[in-house]
VMD Tcl script that builds the backbone (N, CA, C; Angstrom):
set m [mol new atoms 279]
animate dup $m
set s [atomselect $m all]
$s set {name element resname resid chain x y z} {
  {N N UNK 1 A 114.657 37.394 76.388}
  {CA C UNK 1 A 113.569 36.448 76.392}
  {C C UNK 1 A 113.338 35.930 74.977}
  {N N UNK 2 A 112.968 37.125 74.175}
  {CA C UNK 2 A 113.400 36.800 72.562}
  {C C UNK 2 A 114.121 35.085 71.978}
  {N N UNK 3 A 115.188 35.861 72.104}
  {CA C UNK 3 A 116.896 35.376 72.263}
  {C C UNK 3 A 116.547 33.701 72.535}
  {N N UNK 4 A 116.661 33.822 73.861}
  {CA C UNK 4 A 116.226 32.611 74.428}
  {C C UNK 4 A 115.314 31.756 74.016}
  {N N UNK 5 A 114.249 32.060 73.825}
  {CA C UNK 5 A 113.369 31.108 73.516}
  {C C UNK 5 A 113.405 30.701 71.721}
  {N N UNK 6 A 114.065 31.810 70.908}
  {CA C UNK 6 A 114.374 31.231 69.761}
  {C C UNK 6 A 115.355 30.367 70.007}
  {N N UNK 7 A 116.490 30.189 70.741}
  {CA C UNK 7 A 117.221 29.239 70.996}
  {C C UNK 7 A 117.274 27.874 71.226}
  {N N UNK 8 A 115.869 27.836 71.936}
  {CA C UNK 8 A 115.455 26.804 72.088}
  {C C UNK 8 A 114.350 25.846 71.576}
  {N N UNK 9 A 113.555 26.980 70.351}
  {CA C UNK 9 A 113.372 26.278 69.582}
  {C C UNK 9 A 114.324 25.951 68.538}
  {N N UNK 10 A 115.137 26.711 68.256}
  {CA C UNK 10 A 116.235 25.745 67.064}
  {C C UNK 10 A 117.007 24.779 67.714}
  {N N UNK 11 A 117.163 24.479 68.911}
  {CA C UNK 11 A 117.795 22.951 69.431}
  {C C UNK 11 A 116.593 21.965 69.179}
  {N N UNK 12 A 115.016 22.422 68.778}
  {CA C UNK 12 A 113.824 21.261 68.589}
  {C C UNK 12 A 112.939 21.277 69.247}
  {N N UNK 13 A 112.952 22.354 70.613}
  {CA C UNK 13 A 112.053 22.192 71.230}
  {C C UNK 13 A 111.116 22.618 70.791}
  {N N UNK 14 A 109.806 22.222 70.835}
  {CA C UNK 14 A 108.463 22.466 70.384}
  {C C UNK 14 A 107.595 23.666 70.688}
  {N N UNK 15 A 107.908 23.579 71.878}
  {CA C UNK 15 A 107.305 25.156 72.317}
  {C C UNK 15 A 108.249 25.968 73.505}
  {N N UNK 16 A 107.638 26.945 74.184}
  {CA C UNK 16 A 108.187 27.436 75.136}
  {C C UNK 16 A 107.425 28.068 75.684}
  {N N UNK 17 A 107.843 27.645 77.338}
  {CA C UNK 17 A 106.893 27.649 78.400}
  {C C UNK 17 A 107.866 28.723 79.595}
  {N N UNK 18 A 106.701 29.459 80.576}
  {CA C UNK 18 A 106.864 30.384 81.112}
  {C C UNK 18 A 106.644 29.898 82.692}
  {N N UNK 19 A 107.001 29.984 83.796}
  {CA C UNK 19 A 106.973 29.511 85.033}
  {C C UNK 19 A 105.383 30.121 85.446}
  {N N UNK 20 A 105.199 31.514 85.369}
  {CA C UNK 20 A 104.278 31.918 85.508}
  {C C UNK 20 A 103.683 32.861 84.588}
  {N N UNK 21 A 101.685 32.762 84.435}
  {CA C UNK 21 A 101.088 33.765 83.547}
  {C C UNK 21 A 101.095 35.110 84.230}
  {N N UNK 22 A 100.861 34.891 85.849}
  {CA C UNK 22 A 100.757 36.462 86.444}
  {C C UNK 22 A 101.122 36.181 87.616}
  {N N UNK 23 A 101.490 38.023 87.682}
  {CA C UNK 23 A 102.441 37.821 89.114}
  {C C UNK 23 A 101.770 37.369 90.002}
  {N N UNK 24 A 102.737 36.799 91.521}
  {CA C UNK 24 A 101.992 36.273 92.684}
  {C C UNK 24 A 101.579 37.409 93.308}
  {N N UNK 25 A 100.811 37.715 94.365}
  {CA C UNK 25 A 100.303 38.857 95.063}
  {C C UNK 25 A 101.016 38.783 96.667}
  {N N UNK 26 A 101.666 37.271 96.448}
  {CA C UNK 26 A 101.488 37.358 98.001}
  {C C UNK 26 A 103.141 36.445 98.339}
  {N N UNK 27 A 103.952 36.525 99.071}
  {CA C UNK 27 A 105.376 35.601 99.487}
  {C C UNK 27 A 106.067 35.685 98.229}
  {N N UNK 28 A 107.048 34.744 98.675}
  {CA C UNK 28 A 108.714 35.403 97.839}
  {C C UNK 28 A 108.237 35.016 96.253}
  {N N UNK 29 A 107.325 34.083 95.941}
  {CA C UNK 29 A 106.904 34.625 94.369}
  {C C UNK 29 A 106.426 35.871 93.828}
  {N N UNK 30 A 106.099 37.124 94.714}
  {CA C UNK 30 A 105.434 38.035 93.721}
  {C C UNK 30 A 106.645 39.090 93.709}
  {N N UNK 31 A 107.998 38.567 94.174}
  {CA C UNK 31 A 109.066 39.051 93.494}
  {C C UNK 31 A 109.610 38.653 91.993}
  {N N UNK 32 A 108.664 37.059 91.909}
  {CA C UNK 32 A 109.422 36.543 90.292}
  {C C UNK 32 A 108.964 37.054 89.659}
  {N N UNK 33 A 109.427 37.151 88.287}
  {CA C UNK 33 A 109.048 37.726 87.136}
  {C C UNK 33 A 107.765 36.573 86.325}
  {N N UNK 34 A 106.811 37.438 85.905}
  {CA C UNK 34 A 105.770 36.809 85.359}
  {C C UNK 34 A 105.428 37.348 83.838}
  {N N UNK 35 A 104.662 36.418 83.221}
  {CA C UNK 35 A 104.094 36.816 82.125}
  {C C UNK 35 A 103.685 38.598 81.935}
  {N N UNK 36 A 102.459 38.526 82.978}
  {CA C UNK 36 A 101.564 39.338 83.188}
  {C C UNK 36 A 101.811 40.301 84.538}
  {N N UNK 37 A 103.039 41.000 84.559}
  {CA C UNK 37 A 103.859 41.578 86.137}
  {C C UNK 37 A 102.545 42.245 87.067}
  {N N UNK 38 A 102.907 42.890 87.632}
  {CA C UNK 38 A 101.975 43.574 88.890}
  {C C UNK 38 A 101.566 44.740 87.969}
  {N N UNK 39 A 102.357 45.233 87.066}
  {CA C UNK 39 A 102.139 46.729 86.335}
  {C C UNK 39 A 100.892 46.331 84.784}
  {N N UNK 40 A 101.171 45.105 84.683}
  {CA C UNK 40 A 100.090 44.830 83.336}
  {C C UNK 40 A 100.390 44.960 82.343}
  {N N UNK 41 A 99.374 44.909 81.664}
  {CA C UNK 41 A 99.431 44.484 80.159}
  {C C UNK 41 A 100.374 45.790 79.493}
  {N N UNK 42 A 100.451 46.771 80.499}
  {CA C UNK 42 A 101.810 48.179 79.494}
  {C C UNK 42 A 103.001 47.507 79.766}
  {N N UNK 43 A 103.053 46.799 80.640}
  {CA C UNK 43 A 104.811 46.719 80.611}
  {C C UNK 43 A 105.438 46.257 79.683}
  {N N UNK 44 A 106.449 46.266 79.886}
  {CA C UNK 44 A 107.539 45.857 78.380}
  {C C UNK 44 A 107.225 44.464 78.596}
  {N N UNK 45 A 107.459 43.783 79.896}
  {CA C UNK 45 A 107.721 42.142 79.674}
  {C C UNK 45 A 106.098 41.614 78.871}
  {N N UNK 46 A 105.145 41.860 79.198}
  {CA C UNK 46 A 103.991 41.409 78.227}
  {C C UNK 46 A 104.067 41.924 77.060}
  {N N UNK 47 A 104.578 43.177 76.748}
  {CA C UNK 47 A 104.529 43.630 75.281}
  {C C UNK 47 A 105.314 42.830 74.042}
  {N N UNK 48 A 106.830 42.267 74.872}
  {CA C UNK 48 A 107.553 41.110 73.960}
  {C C UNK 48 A 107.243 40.288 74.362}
  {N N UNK 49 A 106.189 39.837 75.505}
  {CA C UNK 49 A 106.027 38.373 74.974}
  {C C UNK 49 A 104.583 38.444 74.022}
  {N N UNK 50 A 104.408 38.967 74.174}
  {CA C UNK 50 A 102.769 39.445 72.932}
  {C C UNK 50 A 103.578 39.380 71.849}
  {N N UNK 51 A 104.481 40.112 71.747}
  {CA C UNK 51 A 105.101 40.159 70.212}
  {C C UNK 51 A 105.415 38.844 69.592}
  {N N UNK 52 A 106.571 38.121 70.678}
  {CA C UNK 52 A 107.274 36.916 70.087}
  {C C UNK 52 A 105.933 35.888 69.887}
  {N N UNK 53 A 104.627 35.763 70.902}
  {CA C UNK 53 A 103.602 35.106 70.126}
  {C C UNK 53 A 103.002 35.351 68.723}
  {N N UNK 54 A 103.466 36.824 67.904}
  {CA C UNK 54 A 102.855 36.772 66.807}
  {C C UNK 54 A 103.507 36.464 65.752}
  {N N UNK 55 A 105.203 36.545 66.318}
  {CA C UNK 55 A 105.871 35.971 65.184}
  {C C UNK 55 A 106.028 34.387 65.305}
  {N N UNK 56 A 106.003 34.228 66.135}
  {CA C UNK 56 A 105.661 32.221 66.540}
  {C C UNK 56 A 105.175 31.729 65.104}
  {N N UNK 57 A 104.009 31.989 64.635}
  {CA C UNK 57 A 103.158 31.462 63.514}
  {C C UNK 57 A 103.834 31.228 62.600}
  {N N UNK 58 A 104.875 32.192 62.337}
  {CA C UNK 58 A 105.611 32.203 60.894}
  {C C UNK 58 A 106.406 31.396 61.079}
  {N N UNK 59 A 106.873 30.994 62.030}
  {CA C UNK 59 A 108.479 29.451 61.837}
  {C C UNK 59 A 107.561 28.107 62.689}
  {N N UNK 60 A 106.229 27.442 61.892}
  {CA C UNK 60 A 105.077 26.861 62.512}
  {C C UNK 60 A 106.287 25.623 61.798}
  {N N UNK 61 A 106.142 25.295 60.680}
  {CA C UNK 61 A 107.011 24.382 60.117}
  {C C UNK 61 A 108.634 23.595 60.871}
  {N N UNK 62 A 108.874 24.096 61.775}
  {CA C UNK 62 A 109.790 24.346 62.434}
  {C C UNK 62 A 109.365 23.055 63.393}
  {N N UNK 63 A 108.147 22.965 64.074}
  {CA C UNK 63 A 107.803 21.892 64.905}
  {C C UNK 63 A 107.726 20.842 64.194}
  {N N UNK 64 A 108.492 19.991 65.560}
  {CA C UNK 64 A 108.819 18.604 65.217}
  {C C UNK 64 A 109.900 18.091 64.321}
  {N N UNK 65 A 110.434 18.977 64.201}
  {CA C UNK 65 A 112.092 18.808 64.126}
  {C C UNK 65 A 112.856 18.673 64.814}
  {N N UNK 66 A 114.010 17.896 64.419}
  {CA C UNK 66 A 115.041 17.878 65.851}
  {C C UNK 66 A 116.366 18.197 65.059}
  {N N UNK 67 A 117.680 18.987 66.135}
  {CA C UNK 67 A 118.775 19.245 66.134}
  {C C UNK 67 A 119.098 17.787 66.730}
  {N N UNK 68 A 120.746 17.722 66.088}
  {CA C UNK 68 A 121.825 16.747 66.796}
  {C C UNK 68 A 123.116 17.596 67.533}
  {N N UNK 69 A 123.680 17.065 68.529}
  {CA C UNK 69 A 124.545 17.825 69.212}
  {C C UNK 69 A 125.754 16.459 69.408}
  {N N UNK 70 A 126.860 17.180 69.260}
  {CA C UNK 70 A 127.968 16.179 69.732}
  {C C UNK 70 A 128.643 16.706 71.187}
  {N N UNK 71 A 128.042 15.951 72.050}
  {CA C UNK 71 A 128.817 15.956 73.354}
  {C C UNK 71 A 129.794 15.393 73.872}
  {N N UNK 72 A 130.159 15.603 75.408}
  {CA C UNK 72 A 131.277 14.777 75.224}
  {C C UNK 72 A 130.630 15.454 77.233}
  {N N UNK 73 A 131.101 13.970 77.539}
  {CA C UNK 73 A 131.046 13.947 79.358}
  {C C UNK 73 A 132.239 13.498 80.070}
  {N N UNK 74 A 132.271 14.607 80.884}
  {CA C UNK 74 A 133.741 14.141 81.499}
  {C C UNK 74 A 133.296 13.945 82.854}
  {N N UNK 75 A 133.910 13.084 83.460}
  {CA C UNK 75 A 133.733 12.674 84.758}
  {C C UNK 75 A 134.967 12.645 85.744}
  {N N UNK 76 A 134.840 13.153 86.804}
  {CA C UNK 76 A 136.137 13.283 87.578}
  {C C UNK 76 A 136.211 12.952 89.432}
  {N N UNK 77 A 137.022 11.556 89.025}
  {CA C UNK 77 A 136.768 11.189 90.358}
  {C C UNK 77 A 136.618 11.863 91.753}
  {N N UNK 78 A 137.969 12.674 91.641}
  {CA C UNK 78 A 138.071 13.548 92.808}
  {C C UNK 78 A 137.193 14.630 93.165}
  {N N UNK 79 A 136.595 14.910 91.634}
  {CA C UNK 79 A 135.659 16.403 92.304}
  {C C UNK 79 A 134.650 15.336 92.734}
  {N N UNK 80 A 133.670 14.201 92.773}
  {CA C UNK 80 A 132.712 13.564 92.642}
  {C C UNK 80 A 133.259 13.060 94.168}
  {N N UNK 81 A 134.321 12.479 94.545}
  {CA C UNK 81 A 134.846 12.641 96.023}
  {C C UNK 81 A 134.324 13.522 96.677}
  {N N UNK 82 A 134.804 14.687 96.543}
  {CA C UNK 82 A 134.708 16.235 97.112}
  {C C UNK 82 A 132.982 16.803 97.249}
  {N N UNK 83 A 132.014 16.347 96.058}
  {CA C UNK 83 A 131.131 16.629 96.403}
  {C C UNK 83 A 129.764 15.406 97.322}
  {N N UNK 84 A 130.712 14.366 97.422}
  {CA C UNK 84 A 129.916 13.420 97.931}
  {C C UNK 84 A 130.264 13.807 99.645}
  {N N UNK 85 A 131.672 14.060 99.737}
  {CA C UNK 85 A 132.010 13.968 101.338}
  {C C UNK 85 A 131.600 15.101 101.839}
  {N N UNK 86 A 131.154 15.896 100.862}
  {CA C UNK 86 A 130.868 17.209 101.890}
  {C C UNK 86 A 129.497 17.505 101.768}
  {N N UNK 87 A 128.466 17.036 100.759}
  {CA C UNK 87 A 127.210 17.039 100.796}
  {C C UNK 87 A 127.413 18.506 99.966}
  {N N UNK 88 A 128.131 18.866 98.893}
  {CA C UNK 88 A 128.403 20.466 97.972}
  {C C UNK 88 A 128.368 21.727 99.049}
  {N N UNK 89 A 128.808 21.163 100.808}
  {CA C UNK 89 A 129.192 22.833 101.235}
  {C C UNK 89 A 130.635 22.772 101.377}
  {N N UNK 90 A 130.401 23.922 101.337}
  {CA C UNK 90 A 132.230 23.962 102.130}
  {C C UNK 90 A 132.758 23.907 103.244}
  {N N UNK 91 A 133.723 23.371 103.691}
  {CA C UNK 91 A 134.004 22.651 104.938}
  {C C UNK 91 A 135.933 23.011 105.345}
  {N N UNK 92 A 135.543 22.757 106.731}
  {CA C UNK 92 A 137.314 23.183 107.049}
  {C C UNK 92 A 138.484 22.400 106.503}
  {N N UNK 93 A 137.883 20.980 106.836}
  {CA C UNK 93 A 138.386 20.232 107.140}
  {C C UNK 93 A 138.784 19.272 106.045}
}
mol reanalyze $m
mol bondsrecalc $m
mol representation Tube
mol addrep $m
């Protein structure tokens, strides 16, 4: 999580955002992983993200910068065939 989200602030992004603050209680979300899990404020996943908020402050200078990237897009008729005629399942035929 660390990892990641420093990652993505050195490509420029400004901040970093979490799907959810706390777990769901109820249907196939309170299997996702949340800020704030079913176990609370001891678990490990709130403890590093508590952490990585306190080192946040120190690389503040950091916002509003941007990285450049050299890409390159390849395009390919036949797979773009393949996923148009079959709607991306797989098929016998």
């Amino acid at each position: 999580m660390r990892l990641g989200s420093y990652q993505a602030l050195a490509h420029g992004a400004d901040s970093v955002l979490y799907f959810q603050w706390r777990a769901s209680r109820g249907g196939h979300e309170r299997f996702h992983s949340a800020m704030l899990p079913h176990s609370g404020t001891g678990s490990r996943t709130w403890q590093e993200i508590e952490a990585l908020g306190t080192e946040l402050p120190r690389i503040a200078e950091a916002a509003g910068t941007t990285a450049h990237a050299d890409i390159a897009v390849l395009f390919d008729w036949n797979a773009w065939w393949g996923l148009t005629e079959t709607n991306g399942l797989p098929r016998n035929d």
